[in-house]
N, CA, C and O atoms as a GROMACS GRO file, in nm:
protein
  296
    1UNK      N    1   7.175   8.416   9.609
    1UNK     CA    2   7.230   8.412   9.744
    1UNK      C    3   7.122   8.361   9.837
    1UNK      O    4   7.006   8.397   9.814
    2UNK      N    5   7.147   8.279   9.943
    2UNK     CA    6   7.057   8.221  10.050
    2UNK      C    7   6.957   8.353  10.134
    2UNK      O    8   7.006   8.458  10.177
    3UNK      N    9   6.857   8.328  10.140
    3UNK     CA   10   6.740   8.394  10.221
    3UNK      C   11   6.834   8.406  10.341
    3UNK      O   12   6.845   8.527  10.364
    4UNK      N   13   6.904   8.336  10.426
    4UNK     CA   14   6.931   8.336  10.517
    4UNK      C   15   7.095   8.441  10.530
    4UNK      O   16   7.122   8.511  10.627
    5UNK      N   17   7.161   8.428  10.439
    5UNK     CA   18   7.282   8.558  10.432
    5UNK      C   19   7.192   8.659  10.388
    5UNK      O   20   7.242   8.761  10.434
    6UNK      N   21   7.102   8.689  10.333
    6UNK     CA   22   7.046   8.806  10.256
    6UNK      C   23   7.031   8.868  10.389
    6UNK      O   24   7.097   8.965  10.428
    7UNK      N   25   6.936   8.802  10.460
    7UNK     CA   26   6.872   8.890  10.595
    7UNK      C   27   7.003   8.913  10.667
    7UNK      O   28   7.012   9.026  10.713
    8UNK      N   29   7.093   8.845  10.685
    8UNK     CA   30   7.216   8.895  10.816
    8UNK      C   31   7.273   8.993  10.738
    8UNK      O   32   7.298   9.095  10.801
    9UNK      N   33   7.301   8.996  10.619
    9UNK     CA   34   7.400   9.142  10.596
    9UNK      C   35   7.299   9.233  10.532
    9UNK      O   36   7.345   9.331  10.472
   10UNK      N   37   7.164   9.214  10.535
   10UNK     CA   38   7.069   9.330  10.512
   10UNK      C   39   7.102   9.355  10.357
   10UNK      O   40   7.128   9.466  10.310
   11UNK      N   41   7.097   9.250  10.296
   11UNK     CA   42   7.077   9.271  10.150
   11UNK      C   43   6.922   9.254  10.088
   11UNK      O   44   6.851   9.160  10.123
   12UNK      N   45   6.880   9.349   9.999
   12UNK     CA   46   6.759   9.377   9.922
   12UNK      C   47   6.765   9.378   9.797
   12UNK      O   48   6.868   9.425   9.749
   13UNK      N   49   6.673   9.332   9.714
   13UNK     CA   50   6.647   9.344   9.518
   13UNK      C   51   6.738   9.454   9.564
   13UNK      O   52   6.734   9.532   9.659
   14UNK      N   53   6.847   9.425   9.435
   14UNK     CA   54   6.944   9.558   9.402
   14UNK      C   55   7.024   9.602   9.494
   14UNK      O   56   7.100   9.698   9.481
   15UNK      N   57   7.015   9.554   9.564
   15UNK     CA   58   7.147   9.587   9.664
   15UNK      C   59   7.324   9.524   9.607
   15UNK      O   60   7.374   9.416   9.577
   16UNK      N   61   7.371   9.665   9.616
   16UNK     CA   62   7.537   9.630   9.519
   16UNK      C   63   7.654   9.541   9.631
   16UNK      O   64   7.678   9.570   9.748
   17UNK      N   65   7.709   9.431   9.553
   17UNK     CA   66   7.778   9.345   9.614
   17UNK      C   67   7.915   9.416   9.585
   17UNK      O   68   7.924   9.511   9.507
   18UNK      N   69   8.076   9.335   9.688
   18UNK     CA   70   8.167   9.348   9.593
   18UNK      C   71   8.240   9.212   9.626
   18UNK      O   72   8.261   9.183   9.744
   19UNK      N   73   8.284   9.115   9.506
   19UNK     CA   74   8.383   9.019   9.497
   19UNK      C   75   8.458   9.066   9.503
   19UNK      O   76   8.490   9.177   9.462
   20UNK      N   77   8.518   8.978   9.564
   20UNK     CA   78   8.710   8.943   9.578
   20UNK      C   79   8.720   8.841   9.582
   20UNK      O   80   8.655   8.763   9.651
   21UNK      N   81   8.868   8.803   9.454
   21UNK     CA   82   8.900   8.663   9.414
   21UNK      C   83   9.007   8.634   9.529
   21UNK      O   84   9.090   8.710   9.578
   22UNK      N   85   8.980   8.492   9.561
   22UNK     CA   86   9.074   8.452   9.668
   22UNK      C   87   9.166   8.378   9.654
   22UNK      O   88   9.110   8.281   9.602
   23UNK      N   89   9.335   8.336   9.667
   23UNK     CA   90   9.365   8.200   9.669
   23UNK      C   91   9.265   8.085   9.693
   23UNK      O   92   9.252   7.994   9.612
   24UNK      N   93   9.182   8.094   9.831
   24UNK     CA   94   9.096   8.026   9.882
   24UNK      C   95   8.948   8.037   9.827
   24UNK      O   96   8.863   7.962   9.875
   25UNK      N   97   8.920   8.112   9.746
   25UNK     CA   98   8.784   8.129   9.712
   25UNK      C   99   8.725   8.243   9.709
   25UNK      O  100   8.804   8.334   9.732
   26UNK      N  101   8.625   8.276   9.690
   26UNK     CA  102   8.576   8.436   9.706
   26UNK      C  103   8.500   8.463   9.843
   26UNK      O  104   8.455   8.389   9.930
   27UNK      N  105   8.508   8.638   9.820
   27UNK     CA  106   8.468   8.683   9.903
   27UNK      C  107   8.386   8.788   9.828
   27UNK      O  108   8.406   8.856   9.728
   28UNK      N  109   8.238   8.768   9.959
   28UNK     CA  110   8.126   8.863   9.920
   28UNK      C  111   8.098   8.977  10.008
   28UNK      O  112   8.104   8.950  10.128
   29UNK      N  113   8.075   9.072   9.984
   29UNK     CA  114   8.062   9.170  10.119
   29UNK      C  115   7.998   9.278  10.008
   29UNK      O  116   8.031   9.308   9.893
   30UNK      N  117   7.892   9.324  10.098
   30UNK     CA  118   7.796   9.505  10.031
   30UNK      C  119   7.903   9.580  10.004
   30UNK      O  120   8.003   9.580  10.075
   31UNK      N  121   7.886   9.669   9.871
   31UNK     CA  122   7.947   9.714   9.806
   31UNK      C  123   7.975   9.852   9.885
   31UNK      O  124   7.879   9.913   9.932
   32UNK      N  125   8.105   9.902   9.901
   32UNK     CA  126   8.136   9.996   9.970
   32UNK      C  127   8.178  10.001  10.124
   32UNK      O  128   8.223  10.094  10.190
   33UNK      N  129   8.142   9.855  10.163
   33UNK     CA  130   8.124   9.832  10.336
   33UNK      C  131   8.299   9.774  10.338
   33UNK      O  132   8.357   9.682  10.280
   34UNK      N  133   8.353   9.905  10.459
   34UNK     CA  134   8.459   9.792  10.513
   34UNK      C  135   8.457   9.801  10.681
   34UNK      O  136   8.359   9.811  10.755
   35UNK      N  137   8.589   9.792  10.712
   35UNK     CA  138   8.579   9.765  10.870
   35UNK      C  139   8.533   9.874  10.945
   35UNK      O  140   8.638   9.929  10.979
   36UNK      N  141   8.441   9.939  10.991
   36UNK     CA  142   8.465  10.073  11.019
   36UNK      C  143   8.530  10.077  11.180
   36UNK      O  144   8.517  10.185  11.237
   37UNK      N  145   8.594   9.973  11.250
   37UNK     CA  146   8.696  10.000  11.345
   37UNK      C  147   8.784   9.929  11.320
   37UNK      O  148   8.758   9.809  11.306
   38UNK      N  149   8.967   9.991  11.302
   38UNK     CA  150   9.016   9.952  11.279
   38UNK      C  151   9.142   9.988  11.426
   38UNK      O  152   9.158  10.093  11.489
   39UNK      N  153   9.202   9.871  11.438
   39UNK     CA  154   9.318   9.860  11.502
   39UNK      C  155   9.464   9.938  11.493
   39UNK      O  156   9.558   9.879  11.441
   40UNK      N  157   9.476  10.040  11.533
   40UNK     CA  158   9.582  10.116  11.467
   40UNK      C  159   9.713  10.090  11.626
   40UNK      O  160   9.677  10.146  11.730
   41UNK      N  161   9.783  10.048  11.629
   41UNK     CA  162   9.887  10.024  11.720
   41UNK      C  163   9.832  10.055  11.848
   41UNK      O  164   9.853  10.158  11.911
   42UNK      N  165   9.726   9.912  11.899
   42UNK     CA  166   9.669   9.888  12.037
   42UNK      C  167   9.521   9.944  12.004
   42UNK      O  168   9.434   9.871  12.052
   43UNK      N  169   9.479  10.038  11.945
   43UNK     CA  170   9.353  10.133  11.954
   43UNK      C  171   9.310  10.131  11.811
   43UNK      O  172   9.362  10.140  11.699
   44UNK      N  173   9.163  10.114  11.877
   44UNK     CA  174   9.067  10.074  11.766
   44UNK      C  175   8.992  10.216  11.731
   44UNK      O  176   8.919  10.283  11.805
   45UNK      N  177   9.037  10.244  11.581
   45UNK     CA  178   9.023  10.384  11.567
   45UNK      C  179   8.885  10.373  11.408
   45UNK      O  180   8.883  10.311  11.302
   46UNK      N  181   8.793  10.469  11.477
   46UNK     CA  182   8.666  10.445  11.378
   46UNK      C  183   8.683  10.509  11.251
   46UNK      O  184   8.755  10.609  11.252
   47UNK      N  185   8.634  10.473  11.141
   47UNK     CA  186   8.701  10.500  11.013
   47UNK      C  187   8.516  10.508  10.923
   47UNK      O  188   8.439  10.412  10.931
   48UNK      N  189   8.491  10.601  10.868
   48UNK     CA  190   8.359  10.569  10.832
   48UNK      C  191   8.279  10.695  10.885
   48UNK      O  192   8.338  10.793  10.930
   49UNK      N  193   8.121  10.686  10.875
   49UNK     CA  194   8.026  10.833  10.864
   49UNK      C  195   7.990  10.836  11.029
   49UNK      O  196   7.968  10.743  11.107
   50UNK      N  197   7.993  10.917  11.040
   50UNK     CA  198   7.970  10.976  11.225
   50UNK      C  199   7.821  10.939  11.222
   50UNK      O  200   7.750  10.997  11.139
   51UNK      N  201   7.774  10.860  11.294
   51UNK     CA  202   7.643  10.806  11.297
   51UNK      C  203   7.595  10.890  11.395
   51UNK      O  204   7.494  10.953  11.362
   52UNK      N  205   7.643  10.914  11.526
   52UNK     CA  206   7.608  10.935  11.625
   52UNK      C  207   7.518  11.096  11.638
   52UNK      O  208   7.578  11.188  11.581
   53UNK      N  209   7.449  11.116  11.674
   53UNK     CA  210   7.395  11.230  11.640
   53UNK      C  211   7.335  11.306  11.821
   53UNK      O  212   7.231  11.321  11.886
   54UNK      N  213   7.498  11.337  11.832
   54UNK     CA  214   7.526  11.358  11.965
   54UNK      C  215   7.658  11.439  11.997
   54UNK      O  216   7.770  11.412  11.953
   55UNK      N  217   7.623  11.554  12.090
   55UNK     CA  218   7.786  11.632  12.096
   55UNK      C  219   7.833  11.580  12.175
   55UNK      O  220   7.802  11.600  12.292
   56UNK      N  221   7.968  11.453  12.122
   56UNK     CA  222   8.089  11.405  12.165
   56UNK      C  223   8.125  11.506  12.274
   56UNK      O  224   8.104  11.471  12.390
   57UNK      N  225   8.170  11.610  12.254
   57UNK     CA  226   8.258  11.653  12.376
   57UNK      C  227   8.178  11.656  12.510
   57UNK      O  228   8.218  11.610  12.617
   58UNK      N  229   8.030  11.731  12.481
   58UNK     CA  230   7.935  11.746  12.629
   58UNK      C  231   7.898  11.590  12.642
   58UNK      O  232   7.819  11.544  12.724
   59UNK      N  233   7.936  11.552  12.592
   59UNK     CA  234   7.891  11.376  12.678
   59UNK      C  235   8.028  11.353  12.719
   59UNK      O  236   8.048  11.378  12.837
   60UNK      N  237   8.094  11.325  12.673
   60UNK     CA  238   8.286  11.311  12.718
   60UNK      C  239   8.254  11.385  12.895
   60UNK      O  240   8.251  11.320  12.999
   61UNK      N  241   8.230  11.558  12.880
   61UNK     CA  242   8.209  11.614  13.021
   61UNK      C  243   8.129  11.534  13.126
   61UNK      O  244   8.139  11.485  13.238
   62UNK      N  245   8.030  11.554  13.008
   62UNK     CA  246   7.867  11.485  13.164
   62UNK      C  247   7.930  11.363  13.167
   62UNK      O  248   7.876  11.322  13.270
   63UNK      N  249   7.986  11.292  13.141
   63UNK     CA  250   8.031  11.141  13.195
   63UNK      C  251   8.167  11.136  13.300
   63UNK      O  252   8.173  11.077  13.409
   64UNK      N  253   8.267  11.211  13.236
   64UNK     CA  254   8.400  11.219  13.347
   64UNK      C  255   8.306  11.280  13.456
   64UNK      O  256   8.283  11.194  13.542
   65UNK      N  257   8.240  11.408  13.483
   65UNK     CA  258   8.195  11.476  13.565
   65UNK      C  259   8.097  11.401  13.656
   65UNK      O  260   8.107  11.423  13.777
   66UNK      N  261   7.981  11.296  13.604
   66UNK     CA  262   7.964  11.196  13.633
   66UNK      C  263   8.011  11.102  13.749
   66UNK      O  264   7.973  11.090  13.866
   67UNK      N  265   8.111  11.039  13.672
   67UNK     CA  266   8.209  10.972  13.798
   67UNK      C  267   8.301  10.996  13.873
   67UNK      O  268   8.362  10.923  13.951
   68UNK      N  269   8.314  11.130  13.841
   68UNK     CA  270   8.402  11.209  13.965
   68UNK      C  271   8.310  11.229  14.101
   68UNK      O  272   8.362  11.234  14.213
   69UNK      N  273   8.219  11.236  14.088
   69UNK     CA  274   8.134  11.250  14.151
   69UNK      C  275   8.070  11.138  14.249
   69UNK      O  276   7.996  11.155  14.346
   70UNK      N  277   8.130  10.997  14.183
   70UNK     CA  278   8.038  10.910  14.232
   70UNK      C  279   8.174  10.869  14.294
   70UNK      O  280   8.158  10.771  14.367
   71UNK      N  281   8.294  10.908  14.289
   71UNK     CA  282   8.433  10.842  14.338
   71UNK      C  283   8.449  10.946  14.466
   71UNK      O  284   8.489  10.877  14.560
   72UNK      N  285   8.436  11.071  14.504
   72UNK     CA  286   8.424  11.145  14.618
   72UNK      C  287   8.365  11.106  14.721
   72UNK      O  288   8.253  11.158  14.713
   73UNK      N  289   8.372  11.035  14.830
   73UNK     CA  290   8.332  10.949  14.942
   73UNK      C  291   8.259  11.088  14.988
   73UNK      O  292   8.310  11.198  14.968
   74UNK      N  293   8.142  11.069  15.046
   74UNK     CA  294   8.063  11.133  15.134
   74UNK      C  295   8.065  11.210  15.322
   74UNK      O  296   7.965  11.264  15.368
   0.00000   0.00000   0.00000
């Protein structure tokens, strides 16, 4: 595989691929990787390992709470 795809999809010695045969030809993609946002009727819903290493809900607060704040005229 080209030096130059290796570095964009962060492939290394031994790093696992997966084919797929195409009408059109194949397809290469890291083994195990798929979309992790997917489109579910309008909304793009994340599918895959919680990266974020952050409590969702107290940020959800401090942010609405946030701009409620900045929308209250003085």
């Amino acid at each position: 595989m080209p030096k130059a795809l290796r570095e964009q999809f962060h492939l290394t010695p031994g790093s696992e691929i997966d084919i797929e045969s195409t009408a059109d030809g194949v397809i290469i993609r890291p083994a195990g990787h798929s979309a992790a946002l997917v489109d579910r009727a309008g909304v793009l819903v994340h599918h895959g390992p919680n990266t974020a290493r952050i409590d969702i809900a107290a940020f959800v607060r401090q942010e609405r709470d946030s701009r409620s704040r900045r929308q209250v005229p003085s």
